[in-house]
C-alpha positions as CSV (number, residue, x, y, z in Angstrom):
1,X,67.5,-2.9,13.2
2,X,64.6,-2.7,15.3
3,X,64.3,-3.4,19.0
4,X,60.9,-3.4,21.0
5,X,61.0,-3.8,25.0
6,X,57.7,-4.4,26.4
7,X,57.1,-4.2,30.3
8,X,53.7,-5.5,32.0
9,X,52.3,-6.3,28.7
10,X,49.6,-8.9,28.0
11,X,50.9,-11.9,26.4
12,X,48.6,-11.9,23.7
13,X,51.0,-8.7,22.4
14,X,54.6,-10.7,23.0
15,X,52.8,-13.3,21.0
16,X,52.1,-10.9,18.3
17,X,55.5,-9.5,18.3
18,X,57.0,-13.1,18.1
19,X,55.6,-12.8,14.2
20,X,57.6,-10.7,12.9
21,X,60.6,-10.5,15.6
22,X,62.8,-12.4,17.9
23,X,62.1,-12.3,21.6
24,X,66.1,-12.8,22.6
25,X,64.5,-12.1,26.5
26,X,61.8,-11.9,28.2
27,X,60.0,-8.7,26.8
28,X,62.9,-8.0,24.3
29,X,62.2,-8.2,20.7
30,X,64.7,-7.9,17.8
31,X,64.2,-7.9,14.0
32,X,65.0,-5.4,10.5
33,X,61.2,-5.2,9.5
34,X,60.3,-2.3,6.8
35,X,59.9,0.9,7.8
36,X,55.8,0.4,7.1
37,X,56.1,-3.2,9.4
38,X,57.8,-1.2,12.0
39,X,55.2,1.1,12.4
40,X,52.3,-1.3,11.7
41,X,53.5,-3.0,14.7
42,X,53.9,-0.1,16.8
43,X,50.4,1.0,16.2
44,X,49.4,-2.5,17.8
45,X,51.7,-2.1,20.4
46,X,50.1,1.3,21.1
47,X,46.8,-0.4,21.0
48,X,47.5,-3.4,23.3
49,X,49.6,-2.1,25.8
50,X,47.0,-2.1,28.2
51,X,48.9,-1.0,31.8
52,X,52.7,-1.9,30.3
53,X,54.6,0.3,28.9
54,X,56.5,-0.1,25.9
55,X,59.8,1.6,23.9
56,X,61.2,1.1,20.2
57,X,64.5,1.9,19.1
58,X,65.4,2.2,15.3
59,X,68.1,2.6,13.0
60,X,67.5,6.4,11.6
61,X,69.6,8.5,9.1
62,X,70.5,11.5,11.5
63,X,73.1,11.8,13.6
64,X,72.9,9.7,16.4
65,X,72.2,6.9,13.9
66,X,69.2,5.6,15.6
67,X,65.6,7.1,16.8
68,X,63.1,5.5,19.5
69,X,59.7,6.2,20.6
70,X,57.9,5.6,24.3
71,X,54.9,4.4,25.2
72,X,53.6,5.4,28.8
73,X,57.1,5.4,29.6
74,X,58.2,7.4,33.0
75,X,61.3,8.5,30.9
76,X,60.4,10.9,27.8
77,X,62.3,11.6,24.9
78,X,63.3,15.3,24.4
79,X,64.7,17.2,21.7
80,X,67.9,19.0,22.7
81,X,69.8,21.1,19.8
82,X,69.3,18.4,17.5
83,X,69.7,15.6,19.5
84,X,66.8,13.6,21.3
85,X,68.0,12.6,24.8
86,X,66.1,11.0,27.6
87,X,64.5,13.2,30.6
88,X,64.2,10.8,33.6
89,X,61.9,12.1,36.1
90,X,63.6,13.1,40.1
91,X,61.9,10.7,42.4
92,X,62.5,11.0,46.2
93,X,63.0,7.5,47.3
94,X,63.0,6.7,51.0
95,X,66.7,5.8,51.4
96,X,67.3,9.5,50.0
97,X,65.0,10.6,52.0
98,X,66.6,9.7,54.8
99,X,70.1,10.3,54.0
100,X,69.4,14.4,53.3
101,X,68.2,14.3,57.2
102,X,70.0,16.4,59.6
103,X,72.3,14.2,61.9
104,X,71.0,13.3,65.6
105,X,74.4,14.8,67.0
106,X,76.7,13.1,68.7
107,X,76.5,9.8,71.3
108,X,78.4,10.5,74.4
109,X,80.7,7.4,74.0
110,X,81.9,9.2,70.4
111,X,82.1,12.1,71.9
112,X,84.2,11.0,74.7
113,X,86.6,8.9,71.8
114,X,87.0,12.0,70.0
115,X,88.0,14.4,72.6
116,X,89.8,11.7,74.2
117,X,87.9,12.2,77.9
């Protein structure tokens, strides 16, 4: 089983894709091409990405049971004792940002509340 997820690609590529595997959503493509097809057809994604990004995931025989591969993907693949995991890289967004600033202090009316003045 082979699945392809493109993001931002040019539709010119999904259209390529559609060939040889089912787009079951937007961007999504499904299929159980040959080995060689599989990676005929990731060379052209390679090729054609232009700004997307794209990932495959494959059936493999090791021990997770399946392998993938990113293309100018944020999130890299990474070998860990055997086992290929996923490093996501730590972004700051500005809701964390602002949550890891210390608090103002108190307003009078809590204050007043709390110690019951």
């Amino acid at each position: 089983m082979t699945v392809i997820v493109l993001t931002r690609c040019p539709a010119g590529l999904r259209g390529f894709l559609t060939r040889w595997l089912m787009e079951i959503s937007p961007g999504v493509f499904i299929g159980r091409p040959s080995a060689r097809i599989r990676e005929a057809l990731w060379a052209e994604v390679a090729q054609y990405v232009d700004t997307g990004r794209a990932l495959l995931a494959h059936t493999a025989d090791n021990e997770q049971g399946f392998a993938f591969a990113t293309y100018d993907h944020k999130w890299h693949p990474i070998d860990h004792e055997g086992l290929v995991l996923i490093r996501r890289p730590k972004e700051r967004s500005a809701i964390t940002a602002a949550t890891t600033e210390a608090p103002k202090g108190w307003s009078k009316a809590s204050k007043r509340r709390r110690y019951g003045r």
